[in-house]
PANU-740148 format. One record per residue (C-alpha): residue in three letters; x, y, z. Coordinates in Angstrom, 3 decimals, decimal comma, padded with zeros to 6 digits. Each point is the difference from the previous one (the first is absolute). Layout:
N
('ala' (X Y Z)) ...
//
This chain:
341
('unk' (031,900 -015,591 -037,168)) ('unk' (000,513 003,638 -000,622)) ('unk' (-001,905 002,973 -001,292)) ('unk' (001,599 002,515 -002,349)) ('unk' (-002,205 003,328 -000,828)) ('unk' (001,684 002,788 -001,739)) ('unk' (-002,063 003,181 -000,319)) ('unk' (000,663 003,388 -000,732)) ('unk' (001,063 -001,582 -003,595)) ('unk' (-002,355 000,353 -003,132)) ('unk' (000,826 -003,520 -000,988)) ('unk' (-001,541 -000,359 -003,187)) ('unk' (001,949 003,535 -001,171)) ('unk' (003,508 000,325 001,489)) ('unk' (002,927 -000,475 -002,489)) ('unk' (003,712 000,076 000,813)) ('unk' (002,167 002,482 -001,533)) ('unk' (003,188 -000,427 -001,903)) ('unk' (001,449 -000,274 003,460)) ('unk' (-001,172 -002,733 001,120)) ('unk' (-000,168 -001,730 -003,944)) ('unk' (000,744 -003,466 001,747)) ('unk' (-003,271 000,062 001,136)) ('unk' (-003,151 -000,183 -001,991)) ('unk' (-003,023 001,628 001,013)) ('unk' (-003,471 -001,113 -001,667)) ('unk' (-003,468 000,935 000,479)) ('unk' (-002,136 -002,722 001,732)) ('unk' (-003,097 -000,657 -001,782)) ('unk' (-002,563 -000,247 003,028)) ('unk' (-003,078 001,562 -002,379)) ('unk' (-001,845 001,662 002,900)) ('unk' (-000,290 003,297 001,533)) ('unk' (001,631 002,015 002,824)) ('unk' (003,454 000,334 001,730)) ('unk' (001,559 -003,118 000,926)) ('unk' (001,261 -000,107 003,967)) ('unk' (000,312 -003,085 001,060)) ('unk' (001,771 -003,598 -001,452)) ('unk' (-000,080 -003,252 002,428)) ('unk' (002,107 -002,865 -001,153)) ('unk' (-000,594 -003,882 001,435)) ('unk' (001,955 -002,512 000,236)) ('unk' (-000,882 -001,708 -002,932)) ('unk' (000,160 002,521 -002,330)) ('unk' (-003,502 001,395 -000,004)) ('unk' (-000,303 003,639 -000,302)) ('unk' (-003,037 002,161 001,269)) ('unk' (000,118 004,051 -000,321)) ('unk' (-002,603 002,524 000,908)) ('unk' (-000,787 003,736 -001,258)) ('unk' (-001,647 002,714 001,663)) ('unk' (-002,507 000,206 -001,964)) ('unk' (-000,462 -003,144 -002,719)) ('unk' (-000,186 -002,525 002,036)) ('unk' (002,449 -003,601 000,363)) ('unk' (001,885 -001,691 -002,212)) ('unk' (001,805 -003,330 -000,295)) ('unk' (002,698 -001,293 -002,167)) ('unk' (-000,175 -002,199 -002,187)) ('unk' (002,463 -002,864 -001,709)) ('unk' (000,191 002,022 -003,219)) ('unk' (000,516 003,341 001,937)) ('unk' (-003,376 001,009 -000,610)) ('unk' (-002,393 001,507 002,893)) ('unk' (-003,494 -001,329 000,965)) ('unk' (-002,349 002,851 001,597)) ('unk' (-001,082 -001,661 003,839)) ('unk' (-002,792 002,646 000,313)) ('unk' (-001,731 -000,114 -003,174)) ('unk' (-003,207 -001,644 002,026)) ('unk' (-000,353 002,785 002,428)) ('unk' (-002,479 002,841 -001,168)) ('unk' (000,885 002,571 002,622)) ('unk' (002,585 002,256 -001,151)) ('unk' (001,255 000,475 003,034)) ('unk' (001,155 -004,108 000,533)) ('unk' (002,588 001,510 -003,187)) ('unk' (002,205 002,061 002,873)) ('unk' (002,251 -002,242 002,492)) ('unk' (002,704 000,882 002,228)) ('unk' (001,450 -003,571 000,581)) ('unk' (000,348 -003,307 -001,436)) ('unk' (001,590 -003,439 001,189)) ('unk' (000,141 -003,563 000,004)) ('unk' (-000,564 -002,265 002,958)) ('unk' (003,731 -001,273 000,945)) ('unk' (-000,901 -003,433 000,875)) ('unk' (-002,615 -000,085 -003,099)) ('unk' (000,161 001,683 -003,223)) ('unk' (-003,275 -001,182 -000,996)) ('unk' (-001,666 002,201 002,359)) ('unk' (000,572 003,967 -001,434)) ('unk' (-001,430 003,020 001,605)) ('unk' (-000,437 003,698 -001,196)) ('unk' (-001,477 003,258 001,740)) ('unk' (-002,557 001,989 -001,812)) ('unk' (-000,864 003,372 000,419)) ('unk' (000,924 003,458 -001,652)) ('unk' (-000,276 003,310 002,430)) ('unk' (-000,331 000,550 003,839)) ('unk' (-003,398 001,903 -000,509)) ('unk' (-003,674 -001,307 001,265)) ('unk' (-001,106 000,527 -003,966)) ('unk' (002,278 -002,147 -000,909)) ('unk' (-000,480 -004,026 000,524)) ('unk' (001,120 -000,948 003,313)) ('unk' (003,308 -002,753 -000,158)) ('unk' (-000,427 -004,188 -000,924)) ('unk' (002,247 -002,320 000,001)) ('unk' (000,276 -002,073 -003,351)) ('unk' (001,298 -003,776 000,824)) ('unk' (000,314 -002,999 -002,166)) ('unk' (000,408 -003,496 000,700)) ('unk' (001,500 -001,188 -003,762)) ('unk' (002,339 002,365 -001,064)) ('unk' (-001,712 003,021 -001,005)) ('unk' (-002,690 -002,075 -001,803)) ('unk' (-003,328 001,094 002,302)) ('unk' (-000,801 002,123 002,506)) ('unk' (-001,221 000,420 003,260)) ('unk' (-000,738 003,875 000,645)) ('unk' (-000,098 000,597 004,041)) ('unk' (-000,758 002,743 001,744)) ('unk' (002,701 001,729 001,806)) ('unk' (-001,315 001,477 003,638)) ('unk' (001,520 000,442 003,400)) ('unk' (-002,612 -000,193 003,051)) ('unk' (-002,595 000,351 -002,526)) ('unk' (001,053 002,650 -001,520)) ('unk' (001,259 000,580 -003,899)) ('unk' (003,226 000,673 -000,734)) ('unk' (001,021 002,165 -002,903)) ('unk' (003,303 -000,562 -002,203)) ('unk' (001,378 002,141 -002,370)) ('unk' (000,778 -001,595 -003,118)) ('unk' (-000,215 002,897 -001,888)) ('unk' (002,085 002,430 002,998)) ('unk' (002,617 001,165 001,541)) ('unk' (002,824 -003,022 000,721)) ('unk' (-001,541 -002,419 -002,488)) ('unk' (003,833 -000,817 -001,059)) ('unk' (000,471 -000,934 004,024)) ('unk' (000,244 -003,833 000,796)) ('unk' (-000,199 -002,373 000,129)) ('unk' (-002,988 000,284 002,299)) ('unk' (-001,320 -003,588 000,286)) ('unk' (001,934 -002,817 001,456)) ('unk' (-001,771 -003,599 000,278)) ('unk' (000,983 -003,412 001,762)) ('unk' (-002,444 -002,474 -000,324)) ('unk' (-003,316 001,309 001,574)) ('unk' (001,729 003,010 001,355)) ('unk' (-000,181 002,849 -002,172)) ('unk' (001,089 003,309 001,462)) ('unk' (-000,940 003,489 -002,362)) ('unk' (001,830 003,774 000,478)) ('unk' (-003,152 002,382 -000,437)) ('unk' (000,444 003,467 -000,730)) ('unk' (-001,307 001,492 002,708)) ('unk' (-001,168 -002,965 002,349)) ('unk' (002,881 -001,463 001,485)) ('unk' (000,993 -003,322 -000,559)) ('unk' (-002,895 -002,386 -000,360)) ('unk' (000,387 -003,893 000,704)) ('unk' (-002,411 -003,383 -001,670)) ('unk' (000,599 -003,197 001,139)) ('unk' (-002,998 -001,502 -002,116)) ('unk' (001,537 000,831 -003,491)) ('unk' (-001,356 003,270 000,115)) ('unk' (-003,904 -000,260 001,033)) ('unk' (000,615 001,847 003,129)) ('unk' (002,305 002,639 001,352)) ('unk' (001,620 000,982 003,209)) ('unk' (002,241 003,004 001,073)) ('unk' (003,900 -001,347 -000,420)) ('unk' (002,537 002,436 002,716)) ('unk' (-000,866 003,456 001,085)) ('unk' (001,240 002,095 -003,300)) ('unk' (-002,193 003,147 -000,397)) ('unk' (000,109 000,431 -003,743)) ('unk' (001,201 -001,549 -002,984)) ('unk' (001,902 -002,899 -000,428)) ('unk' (001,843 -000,292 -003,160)) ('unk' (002,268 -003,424 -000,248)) ('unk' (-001,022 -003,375 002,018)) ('unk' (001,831 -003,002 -000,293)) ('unk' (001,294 -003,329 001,931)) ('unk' (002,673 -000,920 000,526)) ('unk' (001,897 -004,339 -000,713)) ('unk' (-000,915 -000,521 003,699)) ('unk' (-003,560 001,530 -000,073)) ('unk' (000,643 003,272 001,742)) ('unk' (-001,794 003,420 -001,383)) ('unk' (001,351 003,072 -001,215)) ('unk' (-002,053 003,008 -000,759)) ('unk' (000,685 003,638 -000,871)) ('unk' (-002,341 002,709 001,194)) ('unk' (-000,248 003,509 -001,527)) ('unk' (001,290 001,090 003,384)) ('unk' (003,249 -000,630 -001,113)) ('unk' (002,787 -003,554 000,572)) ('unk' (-000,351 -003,663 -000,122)) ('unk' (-001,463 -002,337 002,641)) ('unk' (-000,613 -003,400 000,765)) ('unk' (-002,540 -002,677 002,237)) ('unk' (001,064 -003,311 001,273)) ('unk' (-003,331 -000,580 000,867)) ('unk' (-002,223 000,065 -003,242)) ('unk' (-000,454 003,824 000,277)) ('unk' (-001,078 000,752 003,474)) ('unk' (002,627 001,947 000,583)) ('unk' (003,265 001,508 -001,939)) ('unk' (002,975 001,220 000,974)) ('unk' (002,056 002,240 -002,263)) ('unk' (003,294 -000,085 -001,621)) ('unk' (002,688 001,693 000,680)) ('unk' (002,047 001,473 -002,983)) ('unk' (-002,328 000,617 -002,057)) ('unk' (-002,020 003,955 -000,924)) ('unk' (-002,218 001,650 -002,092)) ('unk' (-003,091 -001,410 -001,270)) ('unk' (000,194 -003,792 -001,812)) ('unk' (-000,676 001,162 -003,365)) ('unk' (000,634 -003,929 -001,197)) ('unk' (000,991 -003,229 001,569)) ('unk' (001,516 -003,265 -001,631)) ('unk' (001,210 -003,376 002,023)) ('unk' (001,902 -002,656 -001,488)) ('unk' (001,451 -003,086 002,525)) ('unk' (000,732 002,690 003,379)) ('unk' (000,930 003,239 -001,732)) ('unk' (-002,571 002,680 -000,727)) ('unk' (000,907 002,854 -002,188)) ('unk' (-002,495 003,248 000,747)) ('unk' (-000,127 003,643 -001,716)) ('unk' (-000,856 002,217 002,350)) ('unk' (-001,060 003,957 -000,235)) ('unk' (000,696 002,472 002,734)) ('unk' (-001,800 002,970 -001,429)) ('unk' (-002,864 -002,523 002,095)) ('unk' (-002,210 -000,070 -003,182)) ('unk' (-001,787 -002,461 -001,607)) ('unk' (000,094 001,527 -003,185)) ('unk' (002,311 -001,329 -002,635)) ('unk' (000,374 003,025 -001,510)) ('unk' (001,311 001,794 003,366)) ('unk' (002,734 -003,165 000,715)) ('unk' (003,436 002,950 -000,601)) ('unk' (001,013 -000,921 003,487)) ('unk' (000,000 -003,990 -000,258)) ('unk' (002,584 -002,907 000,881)) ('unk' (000,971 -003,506 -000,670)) ('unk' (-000,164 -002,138 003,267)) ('unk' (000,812 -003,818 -000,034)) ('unk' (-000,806 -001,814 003,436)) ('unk' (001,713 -003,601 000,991)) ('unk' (-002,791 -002,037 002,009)) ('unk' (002,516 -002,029 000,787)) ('unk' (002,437 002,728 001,374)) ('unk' (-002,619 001,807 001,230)) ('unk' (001,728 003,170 -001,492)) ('unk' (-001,301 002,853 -002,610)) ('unk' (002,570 001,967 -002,035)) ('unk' (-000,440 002,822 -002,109)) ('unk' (001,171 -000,282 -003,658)) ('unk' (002,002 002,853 -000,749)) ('unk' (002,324 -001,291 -003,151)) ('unk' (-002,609 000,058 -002,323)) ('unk' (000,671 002,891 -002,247)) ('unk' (-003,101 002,597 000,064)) ('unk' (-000,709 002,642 001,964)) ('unk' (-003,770 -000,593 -000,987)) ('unk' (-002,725 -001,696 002,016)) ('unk' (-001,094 -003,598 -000,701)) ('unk' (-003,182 -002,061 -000,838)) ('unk' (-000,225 -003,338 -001,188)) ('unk' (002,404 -003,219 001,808)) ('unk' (000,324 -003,223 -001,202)) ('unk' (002,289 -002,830 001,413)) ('unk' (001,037 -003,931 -000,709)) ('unk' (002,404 -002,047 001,385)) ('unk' (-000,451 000,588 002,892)) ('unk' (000,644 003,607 -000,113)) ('unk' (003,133 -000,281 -002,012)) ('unk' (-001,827 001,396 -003,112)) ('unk' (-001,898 002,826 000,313)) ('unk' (-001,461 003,403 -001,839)) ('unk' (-000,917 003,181 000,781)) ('unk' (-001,641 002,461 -002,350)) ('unk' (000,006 003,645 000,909)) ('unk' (-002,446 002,780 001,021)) ('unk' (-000,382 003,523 -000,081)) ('unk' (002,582 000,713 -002,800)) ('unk' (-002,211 002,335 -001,791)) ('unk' (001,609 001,891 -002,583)) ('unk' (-002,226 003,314 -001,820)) ('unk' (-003,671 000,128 000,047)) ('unk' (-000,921 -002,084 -003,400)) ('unk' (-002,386 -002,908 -000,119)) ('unk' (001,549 -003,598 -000,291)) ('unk' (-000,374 000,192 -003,775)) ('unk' (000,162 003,633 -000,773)) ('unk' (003,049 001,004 -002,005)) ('unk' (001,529 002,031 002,390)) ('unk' (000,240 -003,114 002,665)) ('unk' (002,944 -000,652 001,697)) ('unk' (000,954 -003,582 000,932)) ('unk' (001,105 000,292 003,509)) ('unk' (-000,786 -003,685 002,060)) ('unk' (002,516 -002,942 000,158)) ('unk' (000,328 -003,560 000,993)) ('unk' (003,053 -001,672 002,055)) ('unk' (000,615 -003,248 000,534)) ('unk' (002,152 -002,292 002,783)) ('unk' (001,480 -003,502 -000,067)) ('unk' (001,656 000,606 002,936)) ('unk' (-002,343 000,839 002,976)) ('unk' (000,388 003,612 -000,603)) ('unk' (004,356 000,192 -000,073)) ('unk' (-000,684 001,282 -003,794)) ('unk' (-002,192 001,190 -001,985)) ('unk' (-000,392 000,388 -004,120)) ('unk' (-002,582 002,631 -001,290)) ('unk' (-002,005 -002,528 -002,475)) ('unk' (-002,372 003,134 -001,429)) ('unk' (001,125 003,450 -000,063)) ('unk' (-002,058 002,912 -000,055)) ('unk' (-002,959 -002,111 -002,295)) ('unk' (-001,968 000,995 -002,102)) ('unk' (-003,715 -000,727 -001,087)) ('unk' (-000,797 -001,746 -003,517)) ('unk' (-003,776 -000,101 -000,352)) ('unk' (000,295 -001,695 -003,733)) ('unk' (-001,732 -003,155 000,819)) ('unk' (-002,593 001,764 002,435)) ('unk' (-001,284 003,050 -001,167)) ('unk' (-002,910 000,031 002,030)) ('unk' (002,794 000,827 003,136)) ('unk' (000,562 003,141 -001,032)) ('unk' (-003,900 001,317 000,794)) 
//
């Protein structure tokens, strides 16, 4: 199984140029509100995305979206920094909830579901007996993916708390390694190893269910992104050590071999921009990257003085080449006017 989530990308807007007229670029139809961060993918097709604000969504057969949070009244369930799917079963679907780091603001549950996204069990998420806080709504919401889950074992990259580690699907919560702050990508790995990314900066990884990590060498900056497919994880990275997406300028492209046990840095890729959103398939042959931090004037995304300025490239060769897919897009809000409020 892998997990692709491209963010940094208004989705539902971004339309190719004449350019780049061999690809076609169409609004998705998701009818519900805020940005969009976050896509997970499994292995049967499904599709599950969240927003920072509106809540979760899954795909359906006829490309339409069902709304997974329409039976929560606080507002505050709408905002979730992570999303995934169990890896050994799909059934079982989990979500975070919670918009700001802020004691007004509703401290952090975890949303799971046992048949697909079709109920809900809301649990509270606390460490020692404490709540946690996650910002939906915040600074790094486009960061992930931050929850990885095997089985019983699910293991969540707070903002501020560290990594945090359930064993009983979530009820209950222990402290995972000794990171200090953030954690914004967690994953596992074919052979059941764990990889996080802490705000401090690199990649690391526990033989041992999260006791302890170890970190990587090769790879710098703060994980912006992370995607795995078969051994080879692809990672954007920002070494302006910020986790806001609009501060990524100083980014890279990093793919790491498990198998190898080597990082490289991808310098072929054709912008001297920072970079978001990664994606990846076959087993890291395939992969995107969208960019970061091309800003371009001061108008709005759909004032007329805008100035398309971020791009999508694409690999079929582990990184050797790369083809820029979407350059410079720009926004169409014609089949969703409400996005331009």
């Amino acid at each position: 199984m892998h997990k692709s989530f491209v963010a940094g990308l208004a989705v539902f807007g971004l339309m190719a140029t004449a350019a780049n007229a061999a690809y076609s670029w169409n609004s998705v139809q998701i009818w519900g509100g805020g940005y969009v961060p976050g896509v997970t993918f499994t292995t049967s097709g499904n599709a599950y995305l969240r927003t920072d604000v509106g809540g979760a969504y899954k795909l359906n057969s006829d490309d339409s979206w069902t709304p997974l949070n329409d039976a929560f009244t606080n507002p505050d369930d709408m905002g979730s920094v992570a999303i995934a799917v169990d890896s050994e079963n799909e059934n079982y679907v989990y979500s975070t909830a919670g918009l700001y780091m802020a004691s007004w603001s509703s401290s952090a549950s975890l949303l799971r579901s046992s048949d697909g996204g079709s109920t809900w069990t809301k649990l509270p998420i606390k460490l020692n007996g404490t709540d946690l806080y996650l910002a939906g709504n915040g600074e790094g919401r486009g960061m992930g993916n931050r929850l990885a889950i095997k089985g019983t074992t699910v293991f969540l990259g707070t903002n501020q708390n560290g990594l945090i580690k359930s064993t009983d699907r979530g009820a209950t919560w222990s402290k995972a390694g000794t990171f200090a702050t953030g954690v914004s990508a967690v994953f596992f790995d074919k052979s059941g190893n764990v990889y996080a990314a802490p705000y401090e900066g690199g990649l690391y990884k526990s033989t041992n269910g999260g006791s302890s990590f170890s970190q990587i060498s090769g790879i710098s900056g703060v994980v912006y992104q992370a995607a795995i497919s078969g051994n080879i994880v692809w990672l954007t990275t920002n070494t302006t050590k910020t986790t806001d997406q609009n501060g990524v300028g100083g980014g890279a492209v990093f793919m790491y071999d498990i198998s190898a046990g080597s990082a490289k840095k991808i310098t072929n890729i054709g912008s001297s921009c920072g970079f978001l959103g990664v994606a990846t398939t076959d087993n890291g042959k395939n992969a995107v990257v969208s960019t970061g931090g091309c800003w371009s004037g001061n108008a709005g995304l759909f004032d007329n003085n805008f100035v398309p300025h971020e791009s999508i490239f694409y690999t079929q060769d582990a990184g050797s080449s790369w083809k820029e897919i979407l350059k410079k897009g720009t926004f169409d809000k014609t089949t969703a006017p409400g996005s331009a409020n």
